[in-house]
N, C-alpha and C positions, 0 to 999 in steps of 0.2 A: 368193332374196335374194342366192347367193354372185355373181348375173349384174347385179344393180344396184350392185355396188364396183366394175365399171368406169366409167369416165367418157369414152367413145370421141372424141368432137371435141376435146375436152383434151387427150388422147393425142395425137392426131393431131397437135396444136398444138406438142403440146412436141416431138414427133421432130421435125416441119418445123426448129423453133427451133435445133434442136441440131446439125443439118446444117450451121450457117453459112451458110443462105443469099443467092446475090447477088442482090442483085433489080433487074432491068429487066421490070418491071409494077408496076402501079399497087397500091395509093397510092402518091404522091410522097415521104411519108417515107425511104421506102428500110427498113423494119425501125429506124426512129428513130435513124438516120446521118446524115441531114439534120435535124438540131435545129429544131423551131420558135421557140425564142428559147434567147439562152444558158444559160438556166439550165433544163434540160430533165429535170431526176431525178423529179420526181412523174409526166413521161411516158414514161420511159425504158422502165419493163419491161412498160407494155401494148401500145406501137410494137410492141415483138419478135411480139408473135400477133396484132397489126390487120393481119392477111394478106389473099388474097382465092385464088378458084377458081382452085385449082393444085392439081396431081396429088396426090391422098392427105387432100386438104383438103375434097374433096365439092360440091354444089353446093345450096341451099339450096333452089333452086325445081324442082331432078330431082335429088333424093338416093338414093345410092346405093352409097355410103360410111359415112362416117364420121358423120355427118350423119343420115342415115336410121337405122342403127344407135341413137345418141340421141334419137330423136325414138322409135323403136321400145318403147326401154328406159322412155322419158316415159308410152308409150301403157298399157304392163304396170303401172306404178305402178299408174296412177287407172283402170285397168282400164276400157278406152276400145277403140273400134275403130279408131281412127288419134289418134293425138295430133300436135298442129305447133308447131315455134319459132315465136316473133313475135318483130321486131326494133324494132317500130315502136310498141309497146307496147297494153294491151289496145285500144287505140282501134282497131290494125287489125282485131285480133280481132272487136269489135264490131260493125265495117265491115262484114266477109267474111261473118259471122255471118247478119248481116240481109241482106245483099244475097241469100245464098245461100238464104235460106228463103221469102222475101218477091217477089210480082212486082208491077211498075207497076197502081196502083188496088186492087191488096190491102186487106182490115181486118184491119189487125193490133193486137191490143191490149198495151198499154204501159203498165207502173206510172211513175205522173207524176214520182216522184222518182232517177229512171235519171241516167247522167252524161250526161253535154253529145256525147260520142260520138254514143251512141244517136239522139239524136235529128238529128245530122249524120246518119246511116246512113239512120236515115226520109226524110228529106230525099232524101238520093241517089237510094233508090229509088223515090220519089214513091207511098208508101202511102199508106191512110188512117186513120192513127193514132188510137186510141179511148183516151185515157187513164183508169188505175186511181187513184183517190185512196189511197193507202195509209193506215194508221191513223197518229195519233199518240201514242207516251211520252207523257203529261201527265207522268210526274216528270222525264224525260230531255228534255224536250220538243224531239224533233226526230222525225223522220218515220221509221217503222219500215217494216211489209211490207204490201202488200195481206192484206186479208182474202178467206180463200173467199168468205165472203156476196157480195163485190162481182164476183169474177170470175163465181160462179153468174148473178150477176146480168146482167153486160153479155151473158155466151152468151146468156143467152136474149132479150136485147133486138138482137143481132147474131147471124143464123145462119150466115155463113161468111166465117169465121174463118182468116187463114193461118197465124198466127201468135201465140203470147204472148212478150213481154220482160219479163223481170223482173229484179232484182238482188236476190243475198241475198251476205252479209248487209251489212244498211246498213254504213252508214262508222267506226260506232261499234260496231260487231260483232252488233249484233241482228239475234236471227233471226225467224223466224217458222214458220207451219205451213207449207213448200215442198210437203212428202211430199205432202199431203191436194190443194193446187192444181195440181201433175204428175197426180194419180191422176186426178182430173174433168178435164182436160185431155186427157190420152188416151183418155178415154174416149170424146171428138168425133173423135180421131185427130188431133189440132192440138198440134206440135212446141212445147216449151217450152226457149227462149233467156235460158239466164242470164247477166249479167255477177258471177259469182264473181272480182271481181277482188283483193277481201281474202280472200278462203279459200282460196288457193293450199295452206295448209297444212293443212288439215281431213281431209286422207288419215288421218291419226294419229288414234286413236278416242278420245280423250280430247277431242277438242277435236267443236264442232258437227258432224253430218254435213255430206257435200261436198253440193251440190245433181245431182253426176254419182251418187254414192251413192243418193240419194233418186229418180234417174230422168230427170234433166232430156236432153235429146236434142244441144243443143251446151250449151256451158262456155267463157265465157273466164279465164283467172287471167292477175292481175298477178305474176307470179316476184319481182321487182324491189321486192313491199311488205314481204311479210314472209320469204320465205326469202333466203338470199345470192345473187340476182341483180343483176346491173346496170340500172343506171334501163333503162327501155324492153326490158328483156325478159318478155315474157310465155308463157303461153300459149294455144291454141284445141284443144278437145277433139272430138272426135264422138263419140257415144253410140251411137245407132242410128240406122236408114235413114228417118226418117221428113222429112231434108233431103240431099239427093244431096249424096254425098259428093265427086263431080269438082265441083259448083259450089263448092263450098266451098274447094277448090283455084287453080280459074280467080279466084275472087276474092281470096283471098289472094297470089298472082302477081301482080294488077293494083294491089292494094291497097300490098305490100312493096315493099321496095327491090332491083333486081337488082343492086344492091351492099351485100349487108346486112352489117352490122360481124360477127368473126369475136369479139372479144373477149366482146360480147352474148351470141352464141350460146353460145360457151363455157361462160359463167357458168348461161348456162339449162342444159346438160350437170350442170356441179358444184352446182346447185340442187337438181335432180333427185337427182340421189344424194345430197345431205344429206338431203333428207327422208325417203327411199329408207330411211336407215336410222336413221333416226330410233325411237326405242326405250324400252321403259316407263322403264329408269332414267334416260333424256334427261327425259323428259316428269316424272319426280316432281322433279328437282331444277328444274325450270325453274320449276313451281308452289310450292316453296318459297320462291327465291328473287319471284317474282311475292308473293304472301303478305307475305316480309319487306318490302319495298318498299312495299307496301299499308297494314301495318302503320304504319309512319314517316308516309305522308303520312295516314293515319287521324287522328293524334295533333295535326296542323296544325290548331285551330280556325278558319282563317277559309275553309277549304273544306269539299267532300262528296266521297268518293269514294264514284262509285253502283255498284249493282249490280244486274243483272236478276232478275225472280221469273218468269214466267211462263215464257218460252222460254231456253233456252240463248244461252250467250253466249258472243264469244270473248274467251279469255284473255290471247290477247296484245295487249287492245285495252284501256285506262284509262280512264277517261272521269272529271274532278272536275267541281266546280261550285261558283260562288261563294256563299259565305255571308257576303262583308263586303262586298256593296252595289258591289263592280266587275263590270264586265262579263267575258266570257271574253275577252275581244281584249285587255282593260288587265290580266290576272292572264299574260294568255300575252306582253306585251310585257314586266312584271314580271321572270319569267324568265328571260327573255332580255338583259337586263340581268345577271344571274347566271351566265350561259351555260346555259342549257338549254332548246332547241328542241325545241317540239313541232311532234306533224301538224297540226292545226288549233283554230281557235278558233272559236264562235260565240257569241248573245249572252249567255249561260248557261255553256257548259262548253269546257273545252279538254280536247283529244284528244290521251292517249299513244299510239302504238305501239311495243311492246312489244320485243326480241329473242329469236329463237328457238332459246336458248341448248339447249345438248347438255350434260352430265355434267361438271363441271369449269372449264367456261367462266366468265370474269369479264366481269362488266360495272358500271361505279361507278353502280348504284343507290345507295347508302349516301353516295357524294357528292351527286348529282341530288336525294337527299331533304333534306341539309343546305344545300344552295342555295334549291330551295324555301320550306323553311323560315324562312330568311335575309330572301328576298323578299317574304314576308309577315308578317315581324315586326309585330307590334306593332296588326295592326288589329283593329279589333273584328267579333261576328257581331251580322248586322243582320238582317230579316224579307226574303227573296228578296221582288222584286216577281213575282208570279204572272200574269205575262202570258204569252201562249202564243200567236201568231197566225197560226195552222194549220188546216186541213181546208178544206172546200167540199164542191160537190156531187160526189159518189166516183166519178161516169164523166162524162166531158164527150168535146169531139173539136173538132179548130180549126173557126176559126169561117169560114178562107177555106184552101181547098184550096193544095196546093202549086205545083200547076201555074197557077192564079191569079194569086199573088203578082206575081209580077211585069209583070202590067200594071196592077196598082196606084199610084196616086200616094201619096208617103210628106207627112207633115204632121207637123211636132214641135206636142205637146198639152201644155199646163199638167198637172203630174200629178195635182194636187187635180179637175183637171176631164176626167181620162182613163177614170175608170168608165164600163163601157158599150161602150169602144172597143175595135179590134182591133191588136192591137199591132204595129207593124213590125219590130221587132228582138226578137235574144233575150238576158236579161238575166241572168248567170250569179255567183251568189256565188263566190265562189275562194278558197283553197278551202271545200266539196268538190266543186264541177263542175257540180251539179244545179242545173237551169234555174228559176229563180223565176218568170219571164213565157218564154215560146215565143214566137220569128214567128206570127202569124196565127192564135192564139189570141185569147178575148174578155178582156180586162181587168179581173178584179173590185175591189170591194172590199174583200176578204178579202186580192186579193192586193198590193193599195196598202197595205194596214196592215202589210203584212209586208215591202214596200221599203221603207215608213220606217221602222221598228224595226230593221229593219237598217243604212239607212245612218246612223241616229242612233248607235248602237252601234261604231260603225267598220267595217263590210263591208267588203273589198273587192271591185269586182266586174269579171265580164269583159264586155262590152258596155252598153248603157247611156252613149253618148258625149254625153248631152245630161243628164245626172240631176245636176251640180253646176250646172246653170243650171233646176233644177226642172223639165223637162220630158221628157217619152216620146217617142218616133217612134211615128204611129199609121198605120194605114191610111186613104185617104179612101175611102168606102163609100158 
């Protein structure tokens, strides 16, 4: 433990800082001497360590410093055989990840509800993607983990196999049985790639295990969700040899920026060691305080605060739900009307995420719950409608190869009259990221009922340039 109270790139940061140095190299800030407008104090004191590879400063893509030193200290945490900064956030991770496991024409299988990343990644490497239908929450109703049965099921309908991707835990912090899907996984000797990007904090044994814990082979975390990192820092873990560890390098190089921010990196340093010492009496008063908070909006009749029974769930993740007949998009605009932003909303619940307070630490819960409260004055509880417009058949795989696509001709389709067809474009709720239609997938029914309850609800989505004039891009077949 006494060797995780360092913080080495931070170190390194502040000596450079303290030197007064004059800078003739880049960036053209100069050390924030050169103001980007007059009124420069919200940028003032991160200029001073947006520095770049200078002596004592290390280099991100051949560390060997200061640099590698943290990335080392990173590896020992989560007790990995190499751990790496990401500057470019989990998406690189997921990038390098699957590039490096995966080769042209591979089957790789894929839980259907991954983020928009992953299935860029599938793309780049022109696999053959076998999707997992994961189960659904019927009370949470949103998409949780694959089941063993299903993965049992696709091995033995696919006998070679490069790869599995999965994500745990969903977005809403549900887990599932990981241990049991790693154990039959390796038992084919087939690497399991998880995107861990909200479990960055699962080191701490109170909370879920990590999926590196449970066996998985790489790991990506978001730093930047729940511990004190900066947007776009993450991380990319190795586990064990069963994905060459120099590809996994060579991609990340190609993938990162050879100018990667130094402030980023930093903050993944001082992440690292908050969690690093992160400790039972952290962990009871954080769960008090979580509790109290729980408590307050419990007493809100016109919502649900849910909670899981079967598997573990994380703590730092809230999830309510409406009980007076609004959707989650108009109870999360409510809100914010009040000042208080959440992570997301869908047509059922909005999403808190949580702070990963230490012993002492404040944070105005106690105002957040009287604002709330505020916000919902006065409505009534009414009977949820129990719609739920989820699941299909639990393995499927596109319906036109990737290398295809593109001598296809594209045709916008009436979307009442698009069942059947294969979709041109991919159509992404936002948040959370996860793809509702894929490129070159077939179109169901199942999954039309679920673009429109969404955009009737208020979605927002990322592709989909023709859905406010009723229509899909399809393939001509």
């Amino acid at each position: 433990m006494d060797k995780q109270m360092r913080i080495p790139l931070y170190e390194a940061l502040r000596e450079h800082v303290n030197k007064r140095p004059v800078s003739f190299h880049v960036p053209g800030h100069k050390y924030g001497s050169i103001p980007p407008t007059e009124s420069p104090e919200l940028f003032e004191q991160i200029l001073k360590i947006d520095a770049t590879e200078l002596t004592g400063l290390d280099d991100l893509h051949s560390p060997e410093g200061a640099i590698l030193e943290a990335e080392l200290l990173l590896a020992d945490v989560y007790q990995t055989k190499r751990s790496f900064f990401l500057v470019g956030g989990s998406t690189v991770g997921n990038l390098a990840m699957v590039m490096a496991a995966c080769t042209e024409g591979s089957t790789v299988l894929v839980q259907r509800n991954c983020h928009k990343s992953v299935f860029n990644a599938l793309k780049l490497a022109k696999v053959r993607p076998i999707f997992l239908e994961p189960e659904v929450n019927q009370e949470w109703k949103v998409a949780a983990g694959v089941s063993l049965e299903t993965l049992a099921q696709a091995l033995k309908f696919y006998s070679k196999v490069r790869a599995i991707i999965l994500t745990y835990p969903n977005y809403y912090g549900l887990t599932y049985d990981l241990e049991a899907i790693i154990h039959l996984a390796h038992l084919h000797h087939i690497p399991i790639l998880v995107d861990e990007a909200h479990g960055a904090h699962f080191i701490y044994d109170s909370f879920p295990k990590s999926a590196l814990q449970l066996g998985a082979d790489l790991v990506v975390h978001s730093a930047h969700k729940t511990l004190p990192a900066m947007t776009m820092g993450s991380y990319l873990h190795v586990k064990s040899d069963l994905v060459d560890l120099e590809m996994v390098k060579g991609y990340l190089e190609t993938f990162q920026s050879s100018s990667p921010s130094y402030p980023i990196m930093a903050s993944l340093d001082i992440a690292r060691n908050y969690i690093a010492t992160y400790g039972k009496r952290d962990y009871s008063f954080l769960q008090m305080e979580i509790n109290r908070f729980k408590t307050k909006l419990a007493s809100v009749v016109a919502i649900k605060v849910l909670d899981a029974s079967e598997f573990q769930i994380d703590s730092l993740k809230l999830t309510i739900q409406s009980r007076c007949g609004l959707t989650g998009f108009e109870l999360q605009r409510r809100f914010e009307e009040f000042g208080v932003y959440t992570e997301l909303a869908d047509p059922y619940n909005v999403l808190f995420i949580l702070p990963l307070l230490k012993e002492g630490q404040w944070y105005p819960f106690d105002e957040a719950a009287e604002k709330i409260k505020s916000a919902l004055n006065g409505l009534p509880v009414c009977k949820v409608i129990e719609e739920c417009y989820m699941g299909g058949q639990k393995i499927t795989e596109l319906a036109v190869a990737y290398h295809e696509m593109s001598r296809l001709a594209v045709n916008d389709t009436a979307i009442e009259k698009a069942a059947g067809a294969v979709c041109a474009e991919t159509i992404i709720p936002y948040p959370p990221g996860i793809p509702l239609l894929v490129k070159g997938e077939r179109i169901t029914e199942v999954k039309l009922a679920q673009l429109h309850h969404l955009s009737q609800t208020g979605t927002r989505f990322q592709g989909g340039s023709l859905l406010k004039n009723g229509r899909l891009k399809t393939f001509s077949i």
